[in-house]
N, CA, C and O atoms as CSV, one atom per row, in Angstrom:
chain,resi,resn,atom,element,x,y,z
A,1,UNK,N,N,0.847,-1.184,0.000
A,1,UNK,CA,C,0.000,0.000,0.000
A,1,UNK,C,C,0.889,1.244,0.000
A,1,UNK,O,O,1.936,1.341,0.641
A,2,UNK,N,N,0.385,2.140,-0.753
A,2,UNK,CA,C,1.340,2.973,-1.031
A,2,UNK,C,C,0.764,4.687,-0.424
A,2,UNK,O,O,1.389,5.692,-0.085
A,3,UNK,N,N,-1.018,4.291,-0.532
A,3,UNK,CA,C,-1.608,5.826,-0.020
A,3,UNK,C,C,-2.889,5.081,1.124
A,3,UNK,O,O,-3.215,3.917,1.354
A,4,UNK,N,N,-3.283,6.202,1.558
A,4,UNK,CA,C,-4.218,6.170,2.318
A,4,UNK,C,C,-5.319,7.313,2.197
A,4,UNK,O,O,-5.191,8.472,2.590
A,5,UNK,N,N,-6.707,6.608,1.417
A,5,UNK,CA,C,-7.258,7.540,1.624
A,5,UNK,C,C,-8.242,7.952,2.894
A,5,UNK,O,O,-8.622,7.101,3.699
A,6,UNK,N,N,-8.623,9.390,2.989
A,6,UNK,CA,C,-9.764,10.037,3.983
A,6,UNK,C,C,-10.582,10.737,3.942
A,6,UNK,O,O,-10.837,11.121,2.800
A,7,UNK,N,N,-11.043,11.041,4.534
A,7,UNK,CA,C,-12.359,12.664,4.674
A,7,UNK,C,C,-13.215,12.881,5.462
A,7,UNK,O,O,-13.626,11.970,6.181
A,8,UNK,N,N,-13.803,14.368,5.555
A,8,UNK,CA,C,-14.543,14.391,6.514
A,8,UNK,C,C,-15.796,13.612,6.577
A,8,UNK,O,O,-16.065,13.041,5.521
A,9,UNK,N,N,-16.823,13.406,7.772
A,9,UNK,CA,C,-18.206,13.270,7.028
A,9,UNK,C,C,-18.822,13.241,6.000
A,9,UNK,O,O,-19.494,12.382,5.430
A,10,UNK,N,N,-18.366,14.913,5.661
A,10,UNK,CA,C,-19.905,15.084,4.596
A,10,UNK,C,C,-18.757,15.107,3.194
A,10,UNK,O,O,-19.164,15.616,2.150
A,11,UNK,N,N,-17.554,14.621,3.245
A,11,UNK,CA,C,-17.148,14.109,2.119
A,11,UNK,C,C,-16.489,15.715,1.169
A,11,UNK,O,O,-16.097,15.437,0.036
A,12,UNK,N,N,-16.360,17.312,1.575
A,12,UNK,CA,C,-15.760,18.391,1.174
A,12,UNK,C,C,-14.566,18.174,1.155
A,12,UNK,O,O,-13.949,18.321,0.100
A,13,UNK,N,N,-13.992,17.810,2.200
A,13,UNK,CA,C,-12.718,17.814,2.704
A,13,UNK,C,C,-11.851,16.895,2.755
A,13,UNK,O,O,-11.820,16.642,3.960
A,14,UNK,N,N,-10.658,15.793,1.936
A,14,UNK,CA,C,-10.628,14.738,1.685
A,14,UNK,C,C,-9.154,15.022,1.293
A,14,UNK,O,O,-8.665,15.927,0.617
A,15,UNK,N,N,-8.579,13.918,1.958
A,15,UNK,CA,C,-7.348,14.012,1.999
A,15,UNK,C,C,-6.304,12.555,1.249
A,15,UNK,O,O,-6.954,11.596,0.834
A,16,UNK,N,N,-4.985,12.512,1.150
A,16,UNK,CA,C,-4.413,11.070,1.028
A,16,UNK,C,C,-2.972,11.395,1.360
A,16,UNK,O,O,-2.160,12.210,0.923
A,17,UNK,N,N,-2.950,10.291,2.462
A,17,UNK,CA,C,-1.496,9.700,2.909
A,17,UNK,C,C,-0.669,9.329,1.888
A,17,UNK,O,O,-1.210,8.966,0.844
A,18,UNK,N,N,0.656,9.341,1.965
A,18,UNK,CA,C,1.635,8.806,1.340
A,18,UNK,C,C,2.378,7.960,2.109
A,18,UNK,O,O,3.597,8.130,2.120
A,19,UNK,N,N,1.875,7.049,2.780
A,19,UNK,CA,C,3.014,6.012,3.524
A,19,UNK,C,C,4.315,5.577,3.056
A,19,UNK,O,O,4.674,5.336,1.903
A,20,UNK,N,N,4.912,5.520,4.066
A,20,UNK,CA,C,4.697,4.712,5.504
A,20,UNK,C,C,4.598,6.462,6.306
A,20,UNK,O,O,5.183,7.519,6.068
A,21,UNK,N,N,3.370,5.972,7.491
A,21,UNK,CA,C,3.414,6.792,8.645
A,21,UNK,C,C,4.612,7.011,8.990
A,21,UNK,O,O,5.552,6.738,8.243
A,22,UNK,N,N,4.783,7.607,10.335
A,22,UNK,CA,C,5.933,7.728,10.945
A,22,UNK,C,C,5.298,7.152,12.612
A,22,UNK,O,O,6.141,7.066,13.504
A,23,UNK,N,N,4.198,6.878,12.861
A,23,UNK,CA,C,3.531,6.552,14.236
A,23,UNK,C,C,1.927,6.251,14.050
A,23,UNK,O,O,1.185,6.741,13.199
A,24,UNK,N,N,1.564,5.215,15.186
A,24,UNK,CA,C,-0.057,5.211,15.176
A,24,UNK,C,C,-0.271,5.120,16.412
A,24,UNK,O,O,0.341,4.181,16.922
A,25,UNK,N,N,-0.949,5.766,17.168
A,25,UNK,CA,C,-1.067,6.120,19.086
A,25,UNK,C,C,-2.295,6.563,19.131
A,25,UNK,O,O,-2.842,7.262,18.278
A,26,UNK,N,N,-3.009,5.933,20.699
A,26,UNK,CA,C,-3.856,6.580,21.497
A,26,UNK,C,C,-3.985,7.826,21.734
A,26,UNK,O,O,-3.025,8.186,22.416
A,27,UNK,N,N,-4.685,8.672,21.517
A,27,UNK,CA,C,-4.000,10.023,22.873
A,27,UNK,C,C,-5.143,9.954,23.854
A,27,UNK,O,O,-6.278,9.733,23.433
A,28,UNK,N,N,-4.959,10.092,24.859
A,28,UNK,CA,C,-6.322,10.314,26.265
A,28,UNK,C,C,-6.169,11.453,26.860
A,28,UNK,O,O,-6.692,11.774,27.927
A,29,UNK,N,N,-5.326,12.214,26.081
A,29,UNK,CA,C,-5.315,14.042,26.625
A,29,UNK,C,C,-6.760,14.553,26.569
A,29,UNK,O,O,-7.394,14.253,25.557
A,30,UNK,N,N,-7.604,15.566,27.884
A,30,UNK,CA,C,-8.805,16.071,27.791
A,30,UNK,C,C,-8.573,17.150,26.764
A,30,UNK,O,O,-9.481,17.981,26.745
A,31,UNK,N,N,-7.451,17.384,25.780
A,31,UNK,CA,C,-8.301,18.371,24.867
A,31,UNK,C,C,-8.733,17.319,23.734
A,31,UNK,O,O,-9.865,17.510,23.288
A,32,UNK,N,N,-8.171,16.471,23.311
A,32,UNK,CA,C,-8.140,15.353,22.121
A,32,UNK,C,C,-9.941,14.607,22.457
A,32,UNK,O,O,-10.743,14.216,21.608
A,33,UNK,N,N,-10.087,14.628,23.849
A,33,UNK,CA,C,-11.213,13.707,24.255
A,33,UNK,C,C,-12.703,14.613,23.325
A,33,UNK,O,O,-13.602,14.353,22.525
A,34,UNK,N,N,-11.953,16.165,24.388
A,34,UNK,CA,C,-13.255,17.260,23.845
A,34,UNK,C,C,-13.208,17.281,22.644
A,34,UNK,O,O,-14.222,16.792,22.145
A,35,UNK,N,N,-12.130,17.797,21.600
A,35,UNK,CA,C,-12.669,17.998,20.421
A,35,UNK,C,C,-13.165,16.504,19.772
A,35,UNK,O,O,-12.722,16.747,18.649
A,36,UNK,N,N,-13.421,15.906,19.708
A,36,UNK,CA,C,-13.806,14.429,19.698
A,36,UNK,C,C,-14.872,13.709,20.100
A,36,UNK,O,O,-15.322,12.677,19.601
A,37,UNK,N,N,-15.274,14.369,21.108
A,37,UNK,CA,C,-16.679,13.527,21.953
A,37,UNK,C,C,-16.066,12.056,22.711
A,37,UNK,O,O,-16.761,11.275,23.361
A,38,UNK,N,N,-14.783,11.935,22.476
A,38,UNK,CA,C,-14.484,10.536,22.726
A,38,UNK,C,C,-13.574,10.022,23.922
A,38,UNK,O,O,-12.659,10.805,24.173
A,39,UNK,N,N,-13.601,9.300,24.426
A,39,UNK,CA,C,-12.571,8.542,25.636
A,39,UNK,C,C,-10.992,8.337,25.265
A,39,UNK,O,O,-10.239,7.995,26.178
A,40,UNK,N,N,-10.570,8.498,24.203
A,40,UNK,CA,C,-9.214,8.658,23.577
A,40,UNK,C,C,-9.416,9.099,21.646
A,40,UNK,O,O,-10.418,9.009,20.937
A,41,UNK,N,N,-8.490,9.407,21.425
A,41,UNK,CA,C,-8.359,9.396,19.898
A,41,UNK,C,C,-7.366,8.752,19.195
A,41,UNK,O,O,-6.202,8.892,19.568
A,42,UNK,N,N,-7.690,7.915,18.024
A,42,UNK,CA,C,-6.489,7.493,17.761
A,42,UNK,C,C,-5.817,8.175,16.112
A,42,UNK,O,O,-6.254,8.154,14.961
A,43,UNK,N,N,-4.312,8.852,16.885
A,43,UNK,CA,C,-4.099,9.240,14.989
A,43,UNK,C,C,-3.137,8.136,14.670
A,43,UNK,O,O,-2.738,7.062,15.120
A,44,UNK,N,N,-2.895,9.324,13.210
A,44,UNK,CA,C,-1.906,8.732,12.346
A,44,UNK,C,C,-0.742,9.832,12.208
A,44,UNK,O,O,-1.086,10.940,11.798
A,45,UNK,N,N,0.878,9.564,12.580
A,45,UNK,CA,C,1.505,10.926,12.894
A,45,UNK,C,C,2.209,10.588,11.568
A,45,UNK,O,O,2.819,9.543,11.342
A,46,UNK,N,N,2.017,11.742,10.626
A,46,UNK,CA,C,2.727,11.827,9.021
A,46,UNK,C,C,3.741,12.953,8.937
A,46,UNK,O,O,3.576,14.002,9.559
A,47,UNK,N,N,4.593,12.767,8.306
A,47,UNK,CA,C,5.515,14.355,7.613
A,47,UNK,C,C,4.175,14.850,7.308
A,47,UNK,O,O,3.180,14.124,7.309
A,48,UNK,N,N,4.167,16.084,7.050
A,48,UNK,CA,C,3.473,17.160,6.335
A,48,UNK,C,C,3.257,17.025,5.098
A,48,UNK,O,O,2.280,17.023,4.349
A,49,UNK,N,N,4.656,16.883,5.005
A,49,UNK,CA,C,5.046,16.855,3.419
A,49,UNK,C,C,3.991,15.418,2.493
A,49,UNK,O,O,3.613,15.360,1.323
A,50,UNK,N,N,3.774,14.282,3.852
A,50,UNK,CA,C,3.224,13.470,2.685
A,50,UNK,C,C,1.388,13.732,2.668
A,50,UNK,O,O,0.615,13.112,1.938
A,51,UNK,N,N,1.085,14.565,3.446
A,51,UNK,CA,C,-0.543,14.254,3.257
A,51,UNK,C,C,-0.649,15.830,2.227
A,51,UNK,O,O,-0.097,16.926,2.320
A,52,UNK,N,N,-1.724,15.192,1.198
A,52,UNK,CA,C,-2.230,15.480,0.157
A,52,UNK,C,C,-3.773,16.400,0.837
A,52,UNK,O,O,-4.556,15.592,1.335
A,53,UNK,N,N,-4.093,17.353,0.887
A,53,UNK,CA,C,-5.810,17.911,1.602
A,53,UNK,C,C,-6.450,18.585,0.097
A,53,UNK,O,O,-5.999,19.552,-0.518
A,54,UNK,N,N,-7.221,18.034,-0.131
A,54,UNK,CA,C,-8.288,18.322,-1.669
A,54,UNK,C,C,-9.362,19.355,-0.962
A,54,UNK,O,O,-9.939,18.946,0.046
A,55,UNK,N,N,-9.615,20.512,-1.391
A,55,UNK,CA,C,-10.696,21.194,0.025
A,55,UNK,C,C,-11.260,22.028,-0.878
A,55,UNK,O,O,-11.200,23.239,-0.664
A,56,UNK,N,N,-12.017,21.443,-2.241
A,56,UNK,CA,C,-12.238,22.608,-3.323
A,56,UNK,C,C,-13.182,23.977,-2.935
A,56,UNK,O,O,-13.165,25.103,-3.433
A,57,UNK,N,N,-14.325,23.187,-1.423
A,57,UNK,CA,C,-15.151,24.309,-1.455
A,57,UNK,C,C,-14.464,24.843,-0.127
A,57,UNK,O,O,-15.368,24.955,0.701
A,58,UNK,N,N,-13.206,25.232,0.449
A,58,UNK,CA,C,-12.559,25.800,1.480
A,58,UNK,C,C,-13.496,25.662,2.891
A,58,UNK,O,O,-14.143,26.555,3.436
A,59,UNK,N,N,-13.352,24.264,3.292
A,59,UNK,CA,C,-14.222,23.708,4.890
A,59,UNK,C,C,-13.349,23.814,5.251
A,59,UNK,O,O,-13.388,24.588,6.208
A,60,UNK,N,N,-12.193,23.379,5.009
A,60,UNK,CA,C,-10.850,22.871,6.069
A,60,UNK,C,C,-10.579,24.384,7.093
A,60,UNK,O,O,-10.217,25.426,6.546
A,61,UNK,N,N,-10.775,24.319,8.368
A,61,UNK,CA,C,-10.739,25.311,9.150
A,61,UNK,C,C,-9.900,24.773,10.042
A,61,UNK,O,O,-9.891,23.562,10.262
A,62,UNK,N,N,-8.948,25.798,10.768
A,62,UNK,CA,C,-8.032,25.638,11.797
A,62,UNK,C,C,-8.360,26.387,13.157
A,62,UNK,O,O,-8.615,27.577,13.341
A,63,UNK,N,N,-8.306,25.706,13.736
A,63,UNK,CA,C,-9.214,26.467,15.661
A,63,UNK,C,C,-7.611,26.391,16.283
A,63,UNK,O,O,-7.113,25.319,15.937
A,64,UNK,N,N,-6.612,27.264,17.145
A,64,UNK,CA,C,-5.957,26.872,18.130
A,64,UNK,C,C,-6.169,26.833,19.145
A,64,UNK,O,O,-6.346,27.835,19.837
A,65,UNK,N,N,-6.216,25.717,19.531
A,65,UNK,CA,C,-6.880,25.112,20.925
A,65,UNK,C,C,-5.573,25.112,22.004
A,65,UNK,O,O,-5.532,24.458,23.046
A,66,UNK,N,N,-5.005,25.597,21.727
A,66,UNK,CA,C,-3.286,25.901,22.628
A,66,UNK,C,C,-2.615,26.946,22.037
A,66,UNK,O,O,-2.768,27.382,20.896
A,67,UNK,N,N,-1.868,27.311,22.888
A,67,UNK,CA,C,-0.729,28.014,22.357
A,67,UNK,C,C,0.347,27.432,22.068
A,67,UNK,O,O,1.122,26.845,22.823
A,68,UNK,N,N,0.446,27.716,20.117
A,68,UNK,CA,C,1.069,27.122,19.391
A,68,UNK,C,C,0.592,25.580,18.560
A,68,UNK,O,O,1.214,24.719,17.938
A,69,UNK,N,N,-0.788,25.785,18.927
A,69,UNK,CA,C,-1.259,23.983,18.262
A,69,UNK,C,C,-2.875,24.331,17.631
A,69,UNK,O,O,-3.736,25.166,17.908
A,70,UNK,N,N,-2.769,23.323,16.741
A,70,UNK,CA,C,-3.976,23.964,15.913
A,70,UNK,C,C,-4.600,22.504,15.744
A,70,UNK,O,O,-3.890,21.505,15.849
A,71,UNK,N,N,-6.313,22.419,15.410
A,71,UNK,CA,C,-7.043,21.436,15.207
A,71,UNK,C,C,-7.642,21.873,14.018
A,71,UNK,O,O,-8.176,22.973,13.874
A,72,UNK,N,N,-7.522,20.769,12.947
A,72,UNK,CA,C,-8.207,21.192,11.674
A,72,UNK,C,C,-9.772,20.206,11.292
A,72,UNK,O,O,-10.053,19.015,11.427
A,73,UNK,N,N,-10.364,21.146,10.884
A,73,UNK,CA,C,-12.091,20.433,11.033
A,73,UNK,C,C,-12.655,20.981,10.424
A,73,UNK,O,O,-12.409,22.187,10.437
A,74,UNK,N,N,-13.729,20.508,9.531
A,74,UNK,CA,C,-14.181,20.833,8.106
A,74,UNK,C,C,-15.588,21.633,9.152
A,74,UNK,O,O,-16.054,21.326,10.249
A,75,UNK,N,N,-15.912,22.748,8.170
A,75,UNK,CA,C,-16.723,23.932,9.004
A,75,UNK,C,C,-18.437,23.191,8.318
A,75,UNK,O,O,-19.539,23.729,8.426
A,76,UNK,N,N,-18.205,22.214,7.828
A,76,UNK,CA,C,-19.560,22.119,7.258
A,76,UNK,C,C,-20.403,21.060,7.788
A,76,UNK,O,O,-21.628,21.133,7.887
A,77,UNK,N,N,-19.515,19.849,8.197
A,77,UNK,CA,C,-19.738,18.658,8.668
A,77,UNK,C,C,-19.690,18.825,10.523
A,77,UNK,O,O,-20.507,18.519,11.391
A,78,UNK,N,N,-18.123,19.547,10.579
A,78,UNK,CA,C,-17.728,19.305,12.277
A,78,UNK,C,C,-16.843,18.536,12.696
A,78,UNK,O,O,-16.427,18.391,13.846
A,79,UNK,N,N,-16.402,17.785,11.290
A,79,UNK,CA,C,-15.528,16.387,11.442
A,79,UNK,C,C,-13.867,16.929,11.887
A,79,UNK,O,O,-13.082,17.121,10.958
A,80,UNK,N,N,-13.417,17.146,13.263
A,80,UNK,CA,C,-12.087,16.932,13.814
A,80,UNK,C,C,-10.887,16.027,12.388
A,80,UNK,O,O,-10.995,14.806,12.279
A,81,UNK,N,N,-10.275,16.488,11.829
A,81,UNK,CA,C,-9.500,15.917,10.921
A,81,UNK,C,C,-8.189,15.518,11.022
A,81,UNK,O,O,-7.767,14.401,10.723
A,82,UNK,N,N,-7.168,16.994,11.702
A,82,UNK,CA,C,-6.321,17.547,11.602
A,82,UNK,C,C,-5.589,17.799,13.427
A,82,UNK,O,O,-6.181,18.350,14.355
A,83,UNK,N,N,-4.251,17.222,13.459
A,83,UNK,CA,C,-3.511,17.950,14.859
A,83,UNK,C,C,-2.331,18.795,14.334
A,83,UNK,O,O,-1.476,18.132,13.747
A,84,UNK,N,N,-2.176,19.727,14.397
A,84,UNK,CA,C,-0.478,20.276,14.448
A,84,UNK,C,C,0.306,21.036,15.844
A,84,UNK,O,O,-0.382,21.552,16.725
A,85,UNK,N,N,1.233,21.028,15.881
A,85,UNK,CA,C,1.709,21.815,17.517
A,85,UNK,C,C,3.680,22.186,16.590
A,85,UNK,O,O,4.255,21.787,15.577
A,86,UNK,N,N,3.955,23.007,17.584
A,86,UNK,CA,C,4.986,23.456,16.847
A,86,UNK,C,C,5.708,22.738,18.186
A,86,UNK,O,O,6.810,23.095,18.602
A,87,UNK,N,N,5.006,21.801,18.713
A,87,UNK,CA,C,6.181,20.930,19.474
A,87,UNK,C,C,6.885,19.728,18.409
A,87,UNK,O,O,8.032,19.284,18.467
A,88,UNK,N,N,6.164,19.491,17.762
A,88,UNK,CA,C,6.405,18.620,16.773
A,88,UNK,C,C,6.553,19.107,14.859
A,88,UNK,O,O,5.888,18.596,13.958
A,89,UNK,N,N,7.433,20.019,14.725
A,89,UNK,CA,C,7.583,20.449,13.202
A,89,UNK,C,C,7.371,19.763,12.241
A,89,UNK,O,O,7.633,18.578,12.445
A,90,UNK,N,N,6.978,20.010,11.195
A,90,UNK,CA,C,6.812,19.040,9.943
A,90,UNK,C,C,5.940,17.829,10.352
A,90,UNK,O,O,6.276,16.862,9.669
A,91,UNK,N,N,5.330,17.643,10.881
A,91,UNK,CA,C,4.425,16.512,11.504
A,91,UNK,C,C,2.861,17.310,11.496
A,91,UNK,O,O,2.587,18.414,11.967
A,92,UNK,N,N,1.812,16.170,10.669
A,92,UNK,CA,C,0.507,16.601,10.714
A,92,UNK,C,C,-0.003,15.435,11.099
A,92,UNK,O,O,0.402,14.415,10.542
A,93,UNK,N,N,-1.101,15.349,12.240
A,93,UNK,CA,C,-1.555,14.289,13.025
A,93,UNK,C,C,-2.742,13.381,12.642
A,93,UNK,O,O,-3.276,12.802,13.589
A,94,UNK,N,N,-3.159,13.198,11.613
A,94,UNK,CA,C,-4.441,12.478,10.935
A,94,UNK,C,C,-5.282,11.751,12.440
A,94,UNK,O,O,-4.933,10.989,13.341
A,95,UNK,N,N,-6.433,12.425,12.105
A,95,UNK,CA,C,-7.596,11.153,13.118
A,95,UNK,C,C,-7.730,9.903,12.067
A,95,UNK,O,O,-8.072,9.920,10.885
A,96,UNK,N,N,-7.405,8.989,12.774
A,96,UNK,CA,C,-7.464,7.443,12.264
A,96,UNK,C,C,-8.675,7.247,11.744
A,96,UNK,O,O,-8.624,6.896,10.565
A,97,UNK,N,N,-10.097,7.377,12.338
A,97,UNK,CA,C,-11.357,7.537,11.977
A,97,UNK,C,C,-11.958,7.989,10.956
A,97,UNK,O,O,-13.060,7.615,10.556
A,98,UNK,N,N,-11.119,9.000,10.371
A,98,UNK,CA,C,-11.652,10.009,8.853
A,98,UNK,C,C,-11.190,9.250,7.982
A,98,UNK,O,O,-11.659,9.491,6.869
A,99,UNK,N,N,-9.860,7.745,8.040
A,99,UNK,CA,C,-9.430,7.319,6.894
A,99,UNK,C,C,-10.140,6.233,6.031
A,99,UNK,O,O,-10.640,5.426,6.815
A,100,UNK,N,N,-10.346,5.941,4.971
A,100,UNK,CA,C,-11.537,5.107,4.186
A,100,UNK,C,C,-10.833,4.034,3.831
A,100,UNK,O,O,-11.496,3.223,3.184
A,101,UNK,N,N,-9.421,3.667,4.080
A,101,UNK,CA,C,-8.421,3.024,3.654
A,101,UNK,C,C,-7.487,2.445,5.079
A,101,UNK,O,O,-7.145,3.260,5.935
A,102,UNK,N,N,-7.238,1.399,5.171
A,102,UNK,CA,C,-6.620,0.664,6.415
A,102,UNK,C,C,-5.218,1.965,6.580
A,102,UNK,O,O,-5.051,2.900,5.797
A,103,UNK,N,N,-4.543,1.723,7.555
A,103,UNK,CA,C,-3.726,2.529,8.067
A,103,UNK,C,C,-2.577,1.505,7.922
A,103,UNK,O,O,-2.678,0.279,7.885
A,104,UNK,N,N,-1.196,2.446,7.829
A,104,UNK,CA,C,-0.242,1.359,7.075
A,104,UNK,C,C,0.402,0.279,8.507
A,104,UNK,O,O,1.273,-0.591,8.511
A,105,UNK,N,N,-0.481,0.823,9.611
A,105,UNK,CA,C,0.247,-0.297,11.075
A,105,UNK,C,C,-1.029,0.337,11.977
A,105,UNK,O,O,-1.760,1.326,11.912
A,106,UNK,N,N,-0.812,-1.094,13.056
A,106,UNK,CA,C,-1.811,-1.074,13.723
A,106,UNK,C,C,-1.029,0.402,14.873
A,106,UNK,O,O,0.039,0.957,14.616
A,107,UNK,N,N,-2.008,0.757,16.187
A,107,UNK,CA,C,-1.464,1.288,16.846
A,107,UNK,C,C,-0.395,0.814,17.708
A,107,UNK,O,O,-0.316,-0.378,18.004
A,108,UNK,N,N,0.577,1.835,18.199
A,108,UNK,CA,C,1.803,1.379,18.765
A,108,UNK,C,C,2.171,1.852,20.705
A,108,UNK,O,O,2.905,1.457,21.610
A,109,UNK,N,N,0.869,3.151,20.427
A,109,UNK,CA,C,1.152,3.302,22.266
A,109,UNK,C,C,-0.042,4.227,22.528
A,109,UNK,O,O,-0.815,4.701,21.696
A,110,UNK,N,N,-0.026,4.440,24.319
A,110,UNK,CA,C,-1.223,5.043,24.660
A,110,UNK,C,C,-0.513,6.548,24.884
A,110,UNK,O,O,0.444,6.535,25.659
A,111,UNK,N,N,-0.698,7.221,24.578
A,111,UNK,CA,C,-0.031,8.528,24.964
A,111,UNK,C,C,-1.162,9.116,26.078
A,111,UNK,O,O,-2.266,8.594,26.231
A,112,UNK,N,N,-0.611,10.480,26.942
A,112,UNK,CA,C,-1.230,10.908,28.333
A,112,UNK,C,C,-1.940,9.618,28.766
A,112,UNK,O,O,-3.150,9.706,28.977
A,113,UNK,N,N,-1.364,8.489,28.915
A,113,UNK,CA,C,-1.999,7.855,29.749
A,113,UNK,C,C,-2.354,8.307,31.019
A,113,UNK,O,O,-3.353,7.781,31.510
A,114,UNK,N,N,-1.892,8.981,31.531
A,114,UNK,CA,C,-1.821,9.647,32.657
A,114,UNK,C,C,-3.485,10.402,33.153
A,114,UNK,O,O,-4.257,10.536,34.102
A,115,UNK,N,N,-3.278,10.725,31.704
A,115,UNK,CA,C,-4.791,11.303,31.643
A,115,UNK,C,C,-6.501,10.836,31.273
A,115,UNK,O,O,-7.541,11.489,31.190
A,116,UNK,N,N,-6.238,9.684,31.143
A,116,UNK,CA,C,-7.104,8.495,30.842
A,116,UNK,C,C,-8.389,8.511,31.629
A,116,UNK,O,O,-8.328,8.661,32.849
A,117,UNK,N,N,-9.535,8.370,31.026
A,117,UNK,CA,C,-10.948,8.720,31.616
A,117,UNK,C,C,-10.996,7.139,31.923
A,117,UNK,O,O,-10.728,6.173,31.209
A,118,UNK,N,N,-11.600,7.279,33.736
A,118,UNK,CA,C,-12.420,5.748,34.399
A,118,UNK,C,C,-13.089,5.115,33.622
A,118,UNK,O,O,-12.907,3.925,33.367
A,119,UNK,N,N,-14.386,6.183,32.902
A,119,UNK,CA,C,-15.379,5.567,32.728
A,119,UNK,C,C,-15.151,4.069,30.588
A,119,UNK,O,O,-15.930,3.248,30.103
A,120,UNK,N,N,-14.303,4.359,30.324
A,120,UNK,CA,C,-13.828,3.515,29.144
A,120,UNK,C,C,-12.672,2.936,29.630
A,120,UNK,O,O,-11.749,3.657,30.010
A,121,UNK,N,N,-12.574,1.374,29.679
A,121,UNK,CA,C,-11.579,0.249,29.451
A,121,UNK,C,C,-11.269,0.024,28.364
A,121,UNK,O,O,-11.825,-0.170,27.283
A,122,UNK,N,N,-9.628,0.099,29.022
A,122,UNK,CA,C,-8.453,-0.472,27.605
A,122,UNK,C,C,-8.467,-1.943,28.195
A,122,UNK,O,O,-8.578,-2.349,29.352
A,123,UNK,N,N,-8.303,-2.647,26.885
A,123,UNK,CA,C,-7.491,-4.158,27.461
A,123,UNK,C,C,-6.204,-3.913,28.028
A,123,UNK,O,O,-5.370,-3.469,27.238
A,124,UNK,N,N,-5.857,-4.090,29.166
A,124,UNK,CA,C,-4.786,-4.404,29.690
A,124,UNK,C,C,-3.577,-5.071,29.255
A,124,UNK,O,O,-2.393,-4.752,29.365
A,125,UNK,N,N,-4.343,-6.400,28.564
A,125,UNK,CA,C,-3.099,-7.231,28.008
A,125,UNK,C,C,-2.953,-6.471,26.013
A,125,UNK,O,O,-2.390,-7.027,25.070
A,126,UNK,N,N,-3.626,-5.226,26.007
A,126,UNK,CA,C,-3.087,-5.152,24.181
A,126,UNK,C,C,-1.747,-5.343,24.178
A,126,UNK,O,O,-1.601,-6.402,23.568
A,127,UNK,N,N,-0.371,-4.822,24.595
A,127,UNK,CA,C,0.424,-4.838,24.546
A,127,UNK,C,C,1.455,-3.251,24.831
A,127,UNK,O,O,2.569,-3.040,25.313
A,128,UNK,N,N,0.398,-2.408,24.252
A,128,UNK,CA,C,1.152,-1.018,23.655
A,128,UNK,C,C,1.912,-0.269,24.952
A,128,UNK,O,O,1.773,-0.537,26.145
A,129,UNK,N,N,2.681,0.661,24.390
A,129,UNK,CA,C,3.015,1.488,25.451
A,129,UNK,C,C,2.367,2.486,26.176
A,129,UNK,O,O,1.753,3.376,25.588
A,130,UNK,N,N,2.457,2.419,27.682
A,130,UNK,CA,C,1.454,3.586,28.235
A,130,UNK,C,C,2.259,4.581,28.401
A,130,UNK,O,O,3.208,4.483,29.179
A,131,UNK,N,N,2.029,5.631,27.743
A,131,UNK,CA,C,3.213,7.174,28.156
A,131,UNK,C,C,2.565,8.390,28.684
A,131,UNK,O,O,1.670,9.079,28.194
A,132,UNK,N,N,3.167,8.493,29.707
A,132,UNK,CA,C,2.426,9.613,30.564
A,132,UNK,C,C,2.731,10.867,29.769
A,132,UNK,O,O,3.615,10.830,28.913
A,133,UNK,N,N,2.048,11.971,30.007
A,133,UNK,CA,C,1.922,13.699,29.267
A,133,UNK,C,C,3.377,14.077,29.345
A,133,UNK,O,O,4.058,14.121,30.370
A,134,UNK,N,N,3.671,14.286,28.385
A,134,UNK,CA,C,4.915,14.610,28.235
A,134,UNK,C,C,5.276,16.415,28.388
A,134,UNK,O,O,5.234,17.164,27.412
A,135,UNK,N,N,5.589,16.834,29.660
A,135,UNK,CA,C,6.142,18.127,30.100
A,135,UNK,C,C,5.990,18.668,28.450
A,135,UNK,O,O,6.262,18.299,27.308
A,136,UNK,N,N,5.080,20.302,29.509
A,136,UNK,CA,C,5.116,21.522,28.469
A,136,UNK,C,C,4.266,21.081,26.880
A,136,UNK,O,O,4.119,21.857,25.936
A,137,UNK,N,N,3.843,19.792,26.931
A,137,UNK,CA,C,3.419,19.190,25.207
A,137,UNK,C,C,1.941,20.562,25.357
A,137,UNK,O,O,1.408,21.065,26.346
A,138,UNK,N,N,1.700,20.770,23.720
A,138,UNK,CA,C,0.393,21.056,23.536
A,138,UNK,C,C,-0.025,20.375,22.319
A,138,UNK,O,O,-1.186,20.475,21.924
């Protein structure tokens, strides 16, 4: 496999990987949960350079939800797409969920485990790594 395709919901906003990733992780950080509705999120961490964003009628919107980090989400649907942080340069964070096409590896760790909501169970025995919030991250 050589791409990966994605998109939002309502199908404006549609993107394609150029694999290989560079990472596939949990995050259970409460901003990842909120913009999400969800108990963790799982991306896909790419160069920049390889994701392709097709956005003919201009949805693709950027919110910074930190200082210095931006969430990209199509203004028409609502669909969360996009992570960037200038903790991490050249790196754009794909939600695993928007992709229509398998991901080039399964996931590899839980990131802010630390920060992990009671109310949703992980299997214990998956295997992955649990990594607590890593100082100063946004």
């Amino acid at each position: 496999m050589d791409n990966a395709r994605g998109s939002c919901l309502c199908g404006d906003a549609v993107f394609v990987l150029t694999v290989p990733s560079k990472w596939v992780a949990h995050c259970h950080c409460s901003l990842c949960r909120r913009a999400h509705g969800a108990a963790f999120v799982t991306w896909v961490g790419m160069h920049e350079r390889d994701v392709a964003i097709a956005d003919p009628q201009s949805r693709l919107q950027w919110y910074a939800s930190t200082p210095g980090a931006e969430r990209g989400f199509c203004s028409r649907c609502g669909s969360t797409l996009f992570f960037r942080s200038r903790n991490w340069p050249g790196e754009l964070h794909v939600a695993h969920a928007n992709l229509h096409d398998p991901a080039d590896r399964a996931p590899q760790a839980h990131a802010y485990w630390d920060s992990r909501v009671d109310w949703a169970s992980v299997d214990p025995g998956d295997g992955l790594k649990r990594m607590p919030a890593p100082k100063d991250a946004t």
